[in-house]
C-alpha positions in Angstrom: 0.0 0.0 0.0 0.8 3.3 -1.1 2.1 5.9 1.5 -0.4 8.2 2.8 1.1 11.9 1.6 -0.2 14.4 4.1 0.0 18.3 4.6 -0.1 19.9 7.8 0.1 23.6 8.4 1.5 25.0 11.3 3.8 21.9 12.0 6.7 23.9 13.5 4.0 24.5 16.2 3.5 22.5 19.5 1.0 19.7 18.2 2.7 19.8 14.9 6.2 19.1 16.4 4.6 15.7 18.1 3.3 14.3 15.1 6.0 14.8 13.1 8.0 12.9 16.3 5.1 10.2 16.7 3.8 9.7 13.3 6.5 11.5 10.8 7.7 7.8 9.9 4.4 6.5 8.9 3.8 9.0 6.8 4.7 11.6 3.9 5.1 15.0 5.5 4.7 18.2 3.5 4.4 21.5 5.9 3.0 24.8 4.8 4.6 27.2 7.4 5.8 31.0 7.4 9.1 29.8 8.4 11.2 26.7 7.4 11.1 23.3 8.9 14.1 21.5 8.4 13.9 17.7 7.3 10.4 18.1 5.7 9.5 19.3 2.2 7.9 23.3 3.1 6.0 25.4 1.6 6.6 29.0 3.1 3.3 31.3 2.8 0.5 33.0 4.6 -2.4 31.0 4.8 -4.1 34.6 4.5 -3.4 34.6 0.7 -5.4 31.7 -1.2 -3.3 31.9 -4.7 0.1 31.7 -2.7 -0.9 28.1 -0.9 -3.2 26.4 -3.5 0.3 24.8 -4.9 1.4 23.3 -1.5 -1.8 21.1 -1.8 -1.2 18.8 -5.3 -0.9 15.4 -4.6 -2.1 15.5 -1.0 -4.3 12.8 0.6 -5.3 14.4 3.8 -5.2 18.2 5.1 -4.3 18.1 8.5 -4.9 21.8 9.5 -3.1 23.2 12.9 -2.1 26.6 11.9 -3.6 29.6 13.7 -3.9 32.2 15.6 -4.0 31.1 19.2 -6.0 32.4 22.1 -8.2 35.6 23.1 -4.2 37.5 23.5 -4.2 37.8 19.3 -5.7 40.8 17.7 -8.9 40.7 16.1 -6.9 41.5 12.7 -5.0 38.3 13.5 -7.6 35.9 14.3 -10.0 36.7 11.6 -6.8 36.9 9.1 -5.3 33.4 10.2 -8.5 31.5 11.7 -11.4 32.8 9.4 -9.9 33.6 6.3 -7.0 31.3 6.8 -9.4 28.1 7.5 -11.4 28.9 4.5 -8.6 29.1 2.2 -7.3 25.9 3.5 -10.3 24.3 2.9 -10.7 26.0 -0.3 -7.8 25.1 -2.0 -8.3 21.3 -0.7 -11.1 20.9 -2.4 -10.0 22.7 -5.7 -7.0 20.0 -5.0 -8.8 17.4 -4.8 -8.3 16.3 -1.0 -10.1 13.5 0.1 -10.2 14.6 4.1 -9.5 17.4 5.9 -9.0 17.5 9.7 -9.4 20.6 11.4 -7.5 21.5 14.8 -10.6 23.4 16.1 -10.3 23.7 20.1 -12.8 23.6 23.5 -12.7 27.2 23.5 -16.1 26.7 21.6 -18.1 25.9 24.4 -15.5 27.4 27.4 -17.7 29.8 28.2 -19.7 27.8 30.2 -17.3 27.2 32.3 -18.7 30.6 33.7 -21.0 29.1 36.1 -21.4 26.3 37.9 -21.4 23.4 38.2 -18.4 24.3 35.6 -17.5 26.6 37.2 -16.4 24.5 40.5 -14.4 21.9 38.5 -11.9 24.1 36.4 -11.5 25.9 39.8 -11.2 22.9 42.0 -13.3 23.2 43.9 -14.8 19.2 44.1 -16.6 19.3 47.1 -19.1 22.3 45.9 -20.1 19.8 43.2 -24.0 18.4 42.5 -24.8 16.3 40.2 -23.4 16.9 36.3 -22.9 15.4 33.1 -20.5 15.8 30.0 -21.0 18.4 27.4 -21.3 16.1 24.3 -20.4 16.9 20.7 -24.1 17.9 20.3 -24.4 20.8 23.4 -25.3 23.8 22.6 -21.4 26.0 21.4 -21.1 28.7 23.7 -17.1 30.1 23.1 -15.0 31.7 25.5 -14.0 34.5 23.5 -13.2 35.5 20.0 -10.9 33.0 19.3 -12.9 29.9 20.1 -15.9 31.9 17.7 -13.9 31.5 15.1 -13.2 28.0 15.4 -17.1 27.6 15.5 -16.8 29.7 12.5 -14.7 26.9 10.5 -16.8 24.0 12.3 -19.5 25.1 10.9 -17.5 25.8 7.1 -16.3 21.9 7.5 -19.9 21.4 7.5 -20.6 23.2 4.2 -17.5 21.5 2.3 -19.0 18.1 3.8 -22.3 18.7 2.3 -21.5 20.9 -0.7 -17.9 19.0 -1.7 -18.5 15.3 -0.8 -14.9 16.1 1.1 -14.3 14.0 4.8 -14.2 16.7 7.2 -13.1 15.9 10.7 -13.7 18.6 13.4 -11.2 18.1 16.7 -12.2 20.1 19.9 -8.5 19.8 21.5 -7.6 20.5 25.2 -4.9 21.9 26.5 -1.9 20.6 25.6 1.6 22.4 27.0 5.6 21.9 26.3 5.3 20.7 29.9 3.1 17.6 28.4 1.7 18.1 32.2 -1.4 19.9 33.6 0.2 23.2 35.0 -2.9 25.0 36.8 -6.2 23.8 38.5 -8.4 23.9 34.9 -6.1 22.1 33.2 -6.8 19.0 35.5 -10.2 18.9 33.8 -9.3 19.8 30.3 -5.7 18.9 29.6 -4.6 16.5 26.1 -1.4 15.3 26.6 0.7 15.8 23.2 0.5 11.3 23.1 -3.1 11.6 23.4 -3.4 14.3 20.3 -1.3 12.5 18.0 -3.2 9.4 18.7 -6.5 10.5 18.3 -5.0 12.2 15.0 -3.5 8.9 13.3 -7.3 7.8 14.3 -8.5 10.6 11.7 -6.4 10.1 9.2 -7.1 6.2 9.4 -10.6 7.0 9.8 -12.9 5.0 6.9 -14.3 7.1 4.3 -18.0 6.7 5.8 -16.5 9.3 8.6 -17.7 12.5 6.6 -18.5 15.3 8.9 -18.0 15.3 12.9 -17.0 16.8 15.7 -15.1 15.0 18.7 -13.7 16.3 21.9 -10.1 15.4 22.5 -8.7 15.7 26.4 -6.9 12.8 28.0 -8.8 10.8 30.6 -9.2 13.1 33.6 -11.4 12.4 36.4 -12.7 16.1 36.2 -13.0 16.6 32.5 -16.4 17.5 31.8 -16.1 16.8 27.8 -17.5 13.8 26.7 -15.2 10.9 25.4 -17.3 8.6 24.1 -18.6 9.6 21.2 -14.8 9.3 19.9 -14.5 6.0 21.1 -17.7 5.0 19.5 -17.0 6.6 15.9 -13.3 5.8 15.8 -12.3 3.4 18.6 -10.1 6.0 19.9 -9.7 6.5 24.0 -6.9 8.4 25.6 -4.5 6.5 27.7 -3.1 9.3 29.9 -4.5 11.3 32.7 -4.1 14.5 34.4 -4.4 13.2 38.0 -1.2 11.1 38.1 0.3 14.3 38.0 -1.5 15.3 41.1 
């Protein structure tokens, strides 16, 4: 069987840098980056300007797209420049490519706003005993961002959508944690919604390996914390995927 040929933008960032470490062997790598990335074919441009990336995407199986602009700290200029233009040209010139699947590095920050009040509320602020009953925010709970960056990643959620249905194209929506350098929670939240970097990668091969009948979702991605509040099972239904670290050995 062929190699799988895939093109990831953004893989000088953090996610990127562990799949290339955990998966770079098992599969053709071709970056689209503003800077270099040594050992991988690159294609230097902004993913702001369609008609300077549409080149990086010939002969590609799967988009695997992780380049943004992070967090409610970026400008408005820079989020809707990198997050809503950017996403749409990626998807864009995929499909005038002829990509197959796309899988799109969307984050929790879409529904982090509820972590307003409680019972949210008590578990990213640790506060366990305050807690009543609960349950998991599923794929299907009403979106309810944080800020302005996790509204734009509804924005291209729901763009994946329109490229499912309009394009016949396999789009793959992941809600990631929080994932650090540290690969460690680092602050009481992060004990409810951190992804260590073995956890991403895995549940990214699962995408990529996903079967064709996989044409438009959405799926959390945290490792398996005792406090996450972001349901796990759906993933593990659709793609047999389940995280095998947790944040509480690190207690």
């Amino acid at each position: 069987m062929a190699v799988r040929r895939l093109l990831v933008t953004g893989l000088s960032g953090l996610i990127g840098g562990a799949l290339r470490k955990h998966l770079g062997d098992r599969y053709t790598l071709r970056a689209l980056n503003r800077r270099p990335v040594d050992g991988v074919e690159c294609h230097q441009a902004d993913l702001g300007d369609l008609g300077a990336i549409q080149s990086a995407f010939k002969d590609v199986d799967t988009v695997v797209h992780l380049g943004a602009a992070a967090g409610d700290r970026q400008t408005p200029e820079d989020l809707l420049r990198s997050n809503v233009m950017g996403t749409y040209n990626v998807f864009e010139a995929a499909k005038r490519a002829g990509v197959k699947r796309v899988i799109f590095a969307s984050s929790g920050a879409t529904v982090s706003g509820a972590e307003r009040e409680p019972p949210l509320s008590h578990i990213v602020n640790g506060r366990y005993d305050e807690l009543g009953s609960w349950s998991p925010l599923t794929h299907e709970a009403p979106l309810r961002p944080g800020g302005l960056y996790g509204a734009t990643k509804i924005w291209g959620e729901a763009l994946a959508r329109v490229y499912a249905d309009s394009h016949g194209m396999s789009m793959i929506c992941l809600r990631i944690g929080r994932v650090r350098a540290e690969d460690r929670p680092m602050a009481p939240r992060e004990f409810s919604v951190w992804c260590s970097q073995r956890d991403i990668v895995r549940m990214l091969e699962a995408c990529i390996e996903a079967p064709p009948s996989v044409r438009f979702d959405v799926f959390y991605v945290v490792s398996a914390n005792r406090w996450s509040y972001r349901d796990l099972e759906h993933a593990r239904a659709v793609l047999g995927w389940t995280p095998v670290d947790r944040a509480e050995d690190f207690r």
